[in-house]
N, C-alpha and C positions, 0 to 999 in steps of 0.2 A: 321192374324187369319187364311187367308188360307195356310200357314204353317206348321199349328198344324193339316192339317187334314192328315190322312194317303194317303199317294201317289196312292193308288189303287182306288180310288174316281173320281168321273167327280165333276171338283172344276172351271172349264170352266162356264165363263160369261152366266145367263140364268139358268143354271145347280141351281137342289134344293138346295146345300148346301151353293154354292153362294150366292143364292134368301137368304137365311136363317140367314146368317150372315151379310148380307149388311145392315140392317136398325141399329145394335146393333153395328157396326164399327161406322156406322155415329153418334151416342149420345157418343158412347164413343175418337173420333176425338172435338164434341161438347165440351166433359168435358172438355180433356187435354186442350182447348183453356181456358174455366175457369179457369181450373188451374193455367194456364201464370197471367189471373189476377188479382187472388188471393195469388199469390207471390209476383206482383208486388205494389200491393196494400200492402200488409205486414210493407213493411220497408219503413220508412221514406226520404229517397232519391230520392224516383223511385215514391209513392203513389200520388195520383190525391187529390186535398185538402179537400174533402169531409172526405177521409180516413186520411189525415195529420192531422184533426181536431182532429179528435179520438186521433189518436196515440199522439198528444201533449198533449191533456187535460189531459193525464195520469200523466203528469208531472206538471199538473196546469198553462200549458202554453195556452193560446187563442189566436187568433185572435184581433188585434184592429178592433173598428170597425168605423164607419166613425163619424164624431161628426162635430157640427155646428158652422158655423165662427160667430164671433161676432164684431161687426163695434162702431165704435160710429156713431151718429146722432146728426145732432147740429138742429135745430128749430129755431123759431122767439118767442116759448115761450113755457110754459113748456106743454105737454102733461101728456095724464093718460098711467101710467105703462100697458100694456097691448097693448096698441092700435098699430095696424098693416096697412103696408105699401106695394107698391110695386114699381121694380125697372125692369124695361125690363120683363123677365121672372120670377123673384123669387119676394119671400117674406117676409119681417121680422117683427121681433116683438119688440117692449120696453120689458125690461127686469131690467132695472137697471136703474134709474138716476145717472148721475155721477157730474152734477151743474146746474146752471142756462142755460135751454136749450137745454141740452147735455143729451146723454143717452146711456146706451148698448143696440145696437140692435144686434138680434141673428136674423140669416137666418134659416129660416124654412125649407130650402134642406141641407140633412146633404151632407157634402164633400167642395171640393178645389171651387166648382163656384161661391160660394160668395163669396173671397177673394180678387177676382179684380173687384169687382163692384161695381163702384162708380157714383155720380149725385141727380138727384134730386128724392127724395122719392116721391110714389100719395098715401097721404091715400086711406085704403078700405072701410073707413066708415068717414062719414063727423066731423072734428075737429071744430070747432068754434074758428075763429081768426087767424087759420093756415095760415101763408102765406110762411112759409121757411120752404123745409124738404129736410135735404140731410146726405149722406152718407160721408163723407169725411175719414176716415182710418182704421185701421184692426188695431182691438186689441188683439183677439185672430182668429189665420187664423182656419179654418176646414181642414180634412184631408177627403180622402177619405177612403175605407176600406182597409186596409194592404192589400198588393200585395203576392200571394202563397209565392213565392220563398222567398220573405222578412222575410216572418213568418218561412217558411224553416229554413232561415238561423238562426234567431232568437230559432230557439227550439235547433238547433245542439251547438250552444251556450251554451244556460240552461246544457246542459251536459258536455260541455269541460270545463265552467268556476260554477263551484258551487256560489250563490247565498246564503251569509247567516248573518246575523245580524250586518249588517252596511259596509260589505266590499264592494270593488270596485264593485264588479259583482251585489253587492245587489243593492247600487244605480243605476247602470244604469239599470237595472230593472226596477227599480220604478215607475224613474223620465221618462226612456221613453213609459212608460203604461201613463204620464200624457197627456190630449188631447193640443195636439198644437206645443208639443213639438218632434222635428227632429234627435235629437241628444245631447250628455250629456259627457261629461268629469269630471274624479273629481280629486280634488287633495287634495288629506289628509295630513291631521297634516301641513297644510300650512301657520297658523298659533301658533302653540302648541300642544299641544295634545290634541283629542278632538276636534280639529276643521277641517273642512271639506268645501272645496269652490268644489261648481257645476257650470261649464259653458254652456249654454245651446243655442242651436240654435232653430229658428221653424222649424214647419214641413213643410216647403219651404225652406228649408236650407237657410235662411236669418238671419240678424240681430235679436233678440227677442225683441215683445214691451215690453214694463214698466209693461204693467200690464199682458202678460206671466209670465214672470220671478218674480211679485207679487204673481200670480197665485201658479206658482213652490214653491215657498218658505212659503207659508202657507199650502201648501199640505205636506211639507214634513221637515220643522222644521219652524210654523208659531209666527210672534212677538205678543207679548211684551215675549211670556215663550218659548224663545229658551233653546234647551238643555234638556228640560224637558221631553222629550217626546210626546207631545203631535199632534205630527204631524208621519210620518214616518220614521224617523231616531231617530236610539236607543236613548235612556235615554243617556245623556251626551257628545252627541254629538253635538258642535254647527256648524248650518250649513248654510252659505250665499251664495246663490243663484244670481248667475251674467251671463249678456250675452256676446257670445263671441264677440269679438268686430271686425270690418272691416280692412282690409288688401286691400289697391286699387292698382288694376294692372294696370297698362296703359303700353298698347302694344303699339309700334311702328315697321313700318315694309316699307318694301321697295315691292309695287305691280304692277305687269306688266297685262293687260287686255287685253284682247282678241280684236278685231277688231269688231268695234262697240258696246263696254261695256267702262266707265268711273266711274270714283268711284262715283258720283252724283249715278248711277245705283247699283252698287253692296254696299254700305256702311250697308243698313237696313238687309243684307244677312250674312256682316262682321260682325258687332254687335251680331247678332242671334247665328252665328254660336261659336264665343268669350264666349257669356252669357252662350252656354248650356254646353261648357268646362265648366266651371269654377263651375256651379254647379252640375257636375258630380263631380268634384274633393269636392265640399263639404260635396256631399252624403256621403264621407267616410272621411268624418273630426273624424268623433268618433272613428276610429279604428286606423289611423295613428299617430305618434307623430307631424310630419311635412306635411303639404301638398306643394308637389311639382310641380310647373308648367311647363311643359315642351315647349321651345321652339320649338321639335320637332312636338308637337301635336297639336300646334296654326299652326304653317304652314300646316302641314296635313291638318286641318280643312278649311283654306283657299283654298288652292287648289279646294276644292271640290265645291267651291262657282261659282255657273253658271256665265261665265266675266273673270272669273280670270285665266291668262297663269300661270304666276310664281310670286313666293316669296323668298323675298331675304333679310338679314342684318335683321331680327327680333330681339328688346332686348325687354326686361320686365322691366318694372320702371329702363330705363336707362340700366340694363343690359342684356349683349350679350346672356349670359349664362342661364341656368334654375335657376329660381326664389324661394327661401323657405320662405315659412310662418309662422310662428311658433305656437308650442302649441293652443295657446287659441286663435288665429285667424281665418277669412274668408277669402276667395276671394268677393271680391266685383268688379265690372269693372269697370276702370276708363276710364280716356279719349286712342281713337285708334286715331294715325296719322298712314295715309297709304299715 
């Protein structure tokens, strides 16, 4: 700005013209930072999720949001549907009988924490006759709310792959907006034409229960009127809903430990470090045809276990080499000799 004034000027610090233009620099320095972002904000690679929200909904794309696990509950006898419990910190509710004693309980905190919690139920209000209440497995797990970048990724998707009345892109849409579910494979016409198999993992990249993958299949082609429409997959399509099934790794390896570490010490760090490979490699079950286990990357992760010098002679189920899973399988970890 002091630039533009003519040279024959006192433009010197203090000076009126300086005094004059110094406050209208500083709002307009203010702006240009606005400006940065409100570019940045603009496009969908760079935008803060507030503004990713926007720019997706334009495409009818959202956010999942967190949905609540649901356990069964076994009892000494039947209770009334409604009646509520607690379990360390959380709370759940009957929701469903499922037989003599048994029930759907839903956890009252939406997300992943009631998933692993199991034991014994304390009513919140007195049952009459109660003497057994317990939580014993996960029928459908919760998730938490979609992670930005997931949803990121998920809307740049919605635009490379079109979405439209029954294709590949359509159903994994569908099926992964359903709550519980992680991940979805399909494989058309694998039966004839017209038919259509979904594999589906939970949103813990594990095996799916019975009553998930019951869940999925009534949402989106439900029995006895397959094919009819009446679910989410087009008019004539029939469609059977299965989970992927387990693929067990057992590592073997050759471990050298540091001075004053033994495997009695580093084993529950081996294991940890094993499980979180393997279900990273599951995170992206849906996008690869194979998942690959790398020998390389099991030793890496050892290494980094507090105890441990070296690793040496690693195979995967017996072999030396990197391990393929195929299609419609997991990793599940099996037995580690170290």
């Amino acid at each position: 700005m002091l630039d533009q004034v003519p040279a024959g000027m006192d433009k010197r610090e203090g000076s009126i013209i300086y005094t004059a233009l110094a406050p209208a620099s500083m709002e307009l320095a203010a702006t240009y930072m606005e400006l940065d972002t409100v570019l940045k904000e603009m496009f969908a690679d760079t935008a803060d999720r507030e503004y990713l929200i926007r720019r997706a909904a334009e495409r009818g794309v959202i956010p999942k949001g967190a949905s609540y696990a649901e356990l069964r509950g076994e009892f000494n006898m039947d209770i009334p549907v409604g009646s509520r419990f607690s379990l360390d910190e959380l709370n759940y509710i009957s929701i469903e009988r499922l037989g003599n004693g048994e029930y759907r309980m839903q956890c009252e905190t939406p997300g992943t924490h009631g998933n692993n919690n199991f034991g014994t139920l304390i009513p919140i209000e007195y049952i009459k006759g109660l003497t057994r209440a317990e939580l014993t497995e996960v029928l459908i797990p919760g998730e938490d709310g979609e992670e930005t970048e997931h949803f990121r990724k998920r809307y740049f998707e919605s635009l490379n792959s079109q979405a439209f009345g029954g294709n590949i892109a359509d159903y994994k849409k569908k099926v992964s907006a359903i709550s519980g579910v992680g991940g979805v494979k399909v494989l058309p016409a694998w039966n004839g034409g017209g038919t259509v198999k979904l594999f589906i993992v939970d949103s813990s990249y594990n095996i799916p229960t019975a009553d998930l993958i019951q869940a999925v299949q009534d949402t989106i082609d439900p029995d006895p009127k397959r094919g009819k429409g009446y679910g989410l997959a087009p008019i004539g399509h029939v469609v059977t809903v299965t989970g992927a099934e387990a693929e067990t790794v057992s590592v073997t390896t050759n471990i050298t430990y540091q001075t004053g570490y033994d495997k009695s010490q580093c084993m529950e760090d081996i294991s940890k470090v094993i499980d979180e490979y393997l279900t990273e490699l599951n995170r992206s079950w849906q996008e690869v045809d194979e998942i690959v286990v790398r020998v390389s990357r099991i030793e890496s992760r050892l290494l980094d276990v507090v105890g441990i010098l070296d690793v040496l002679d690693t195979s995967i189920n017996g072999v030396s080499g990197n391990y393929l899973i195929p299609s419609e399988r997991i990793a599940v970890r099996g037995d580690i000799h170290v």
